[in-house]
N, C-alpha and C positions, 0 to 999 in steps of 0.2 A: 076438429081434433087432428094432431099432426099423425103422422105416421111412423111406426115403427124405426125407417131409415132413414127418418126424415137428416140430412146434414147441414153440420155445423161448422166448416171447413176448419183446416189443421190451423194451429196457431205455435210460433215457435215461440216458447217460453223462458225468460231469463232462467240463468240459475235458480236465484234470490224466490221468483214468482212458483219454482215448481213445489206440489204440495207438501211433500214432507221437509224438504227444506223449511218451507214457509212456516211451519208448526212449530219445527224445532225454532228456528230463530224468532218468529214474533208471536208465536201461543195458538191456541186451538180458537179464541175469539176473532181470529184475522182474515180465517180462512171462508170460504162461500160455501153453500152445499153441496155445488159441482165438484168444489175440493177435497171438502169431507170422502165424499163418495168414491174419486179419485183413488184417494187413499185407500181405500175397503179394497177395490176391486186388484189396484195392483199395477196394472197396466190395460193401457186402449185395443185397438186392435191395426190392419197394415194401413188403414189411411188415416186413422185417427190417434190423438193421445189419447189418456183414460180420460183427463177433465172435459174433452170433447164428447166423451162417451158418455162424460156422468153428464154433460148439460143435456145431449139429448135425452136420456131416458127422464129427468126431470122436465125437458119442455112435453115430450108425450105428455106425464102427469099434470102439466101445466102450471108446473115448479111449485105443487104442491106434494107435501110433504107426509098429511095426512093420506092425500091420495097413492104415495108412492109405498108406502107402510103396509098399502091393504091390497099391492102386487103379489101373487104367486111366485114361488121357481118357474113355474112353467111360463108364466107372464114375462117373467123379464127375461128368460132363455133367448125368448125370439128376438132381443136384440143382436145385432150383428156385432161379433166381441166380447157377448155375454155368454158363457156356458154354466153349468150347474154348480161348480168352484162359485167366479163370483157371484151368481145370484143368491147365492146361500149367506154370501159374506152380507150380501147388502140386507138381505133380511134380518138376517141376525142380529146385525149393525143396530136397523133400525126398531128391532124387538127391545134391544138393551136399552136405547132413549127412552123410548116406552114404557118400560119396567121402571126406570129411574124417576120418571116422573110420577111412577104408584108408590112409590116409598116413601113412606113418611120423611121428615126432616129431623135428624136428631136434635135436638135441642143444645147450642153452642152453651158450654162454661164461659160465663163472665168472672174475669178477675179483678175486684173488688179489693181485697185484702189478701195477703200476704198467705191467710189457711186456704185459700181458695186452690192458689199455684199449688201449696204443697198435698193439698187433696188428690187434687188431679195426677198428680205425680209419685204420691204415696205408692201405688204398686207397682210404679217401675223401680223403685230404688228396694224395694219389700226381698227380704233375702240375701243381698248380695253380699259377697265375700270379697269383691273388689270395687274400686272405684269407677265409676262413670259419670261422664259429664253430658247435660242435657240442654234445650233450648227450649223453651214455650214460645210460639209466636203469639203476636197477640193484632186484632184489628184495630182500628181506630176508636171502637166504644170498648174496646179491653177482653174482646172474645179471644177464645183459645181458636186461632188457624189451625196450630196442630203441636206436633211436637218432633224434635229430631235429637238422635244422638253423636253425639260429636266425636266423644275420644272416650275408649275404655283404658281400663290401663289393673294395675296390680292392688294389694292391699296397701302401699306406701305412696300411692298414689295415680293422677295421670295428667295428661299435659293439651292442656285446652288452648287449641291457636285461634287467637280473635279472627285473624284472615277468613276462614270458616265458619265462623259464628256470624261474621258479617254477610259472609257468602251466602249463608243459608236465609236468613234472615230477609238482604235484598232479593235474593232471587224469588221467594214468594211474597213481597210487597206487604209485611210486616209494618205496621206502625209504631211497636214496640215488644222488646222480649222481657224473658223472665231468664235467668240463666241459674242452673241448680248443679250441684253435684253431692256425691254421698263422702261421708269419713264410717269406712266399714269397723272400725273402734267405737265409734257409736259417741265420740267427743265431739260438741258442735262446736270448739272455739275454733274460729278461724287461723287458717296457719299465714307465716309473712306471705307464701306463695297463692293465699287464698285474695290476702288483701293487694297485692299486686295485679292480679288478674281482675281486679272487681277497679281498680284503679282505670287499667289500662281499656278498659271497654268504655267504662263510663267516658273519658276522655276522645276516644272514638267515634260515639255512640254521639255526640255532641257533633264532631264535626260533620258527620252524616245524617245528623237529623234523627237519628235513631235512637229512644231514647229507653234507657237499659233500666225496668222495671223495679226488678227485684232480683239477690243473687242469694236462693236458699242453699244452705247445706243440710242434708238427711244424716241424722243420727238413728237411735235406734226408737223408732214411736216418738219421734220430736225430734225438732228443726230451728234452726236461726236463721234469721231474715235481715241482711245489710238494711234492705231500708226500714223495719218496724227498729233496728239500733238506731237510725240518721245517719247511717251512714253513708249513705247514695244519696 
């Protein structure tokens, strides 16, 4: 078993390699658990950085994870660099992995047809007095990722920029959207500026590989669907 101060001598870390950087630019699956950890605590201590810090406290544990989960405060204090600040973090940290892993998995909407998206979307557009415009992501078997809204705007309308919609779209690794917006008149026919925008994506949406679902409008308890017309 190593020792408490067992050392892992300093390492000078590129920009690119330090941990929040590393998160922000290539995602929480990039990082190691020395990094994770890193991150919790904050910073190392005068000889060490923090990822130096997190590696030793996981070689003690023997870079188990389970083993590191069932540490006290008072256990991990006695690292050098550690005080009662981070050991709380790291507990905490690794309570909430824990808890997440006892939660059920809600069950992904698949979209199927055309009532599926507008089900799922029925109570964001439910009520409103203005316009707003939304995105369904969707994965490769047609589940709902999630949902984002893009542009509000007034009763005469609002202004949906594809830049954004792509934006959204690629930044979570979408394999297809659904793209919806409400006419608070409660008319589902589409205006020129409805069928303009449903042009301009789909034509995009093609060069990108991204391919643009379905473009519902909410009227009042019912909806038109571009593509149940053929129109997409």
């Amino acid at each position: 078993m190593a020792n408490y101060d067992q050392k892992l001598g300093i390492k000078l870390w590129a920009e690119e390699d330090r941990p929040r950087e590393k998160l922000l630019q290539h995602g929480r699956r990039h990082l190691t658990d020395a990094e994770l950890i890193a991150i919790l605590i904050g910073s190392g201590n005068k000889t060490e950085t923090a990822v130096d810090l997190s590696k030793r406290i996981l070689l003690f544990y023997e870079n188990n994870l389970a083993r590191l989960g069932k540490a006290s405060i008072q256990d991990l204090s006695k690292f050098k660099g550690i005080g009662e600040a981070k050991a709380l973090a790291i507990v905490a940290g690794l309570e909430l992995g824990l808890r997440r892993k006892e939660t059920p998995t809600e069950e992904r909407v698949k979209v199927v047809a055309s009532r599926d998206a507008y089900l799922y979307l029925q109570n964001t557009f439910s009520d409103l007095n203005h316009e707003e415009f939304w995105v369904l992501l969707l994965d490769r078997s047609n589940h709902i990722m999630g949902k984002h809204l893009i542009s509000k705007g007034g009763q005469a309308g609002t202004i949906a920029d594809p830049k954004m919609i792509f934006k959204v779209a690629l930044e979570h690794n979408a394999a297809s959207i659904v793209v919806a917006h409400n006419h608070p008149s409660g008319n589902l026919n589409p205006s020129e500026s409805d069928d303009r925008i449903t042009r301009s994506l789909v034509a995009s949406g093609q060069m990108l590989n991204l391919l643009i679902a379905d473009h519902l409008i909410f009227g009042h308890n019912s909806y038109y669907s571009y593509r149940d017309q053929e129109r997409i």
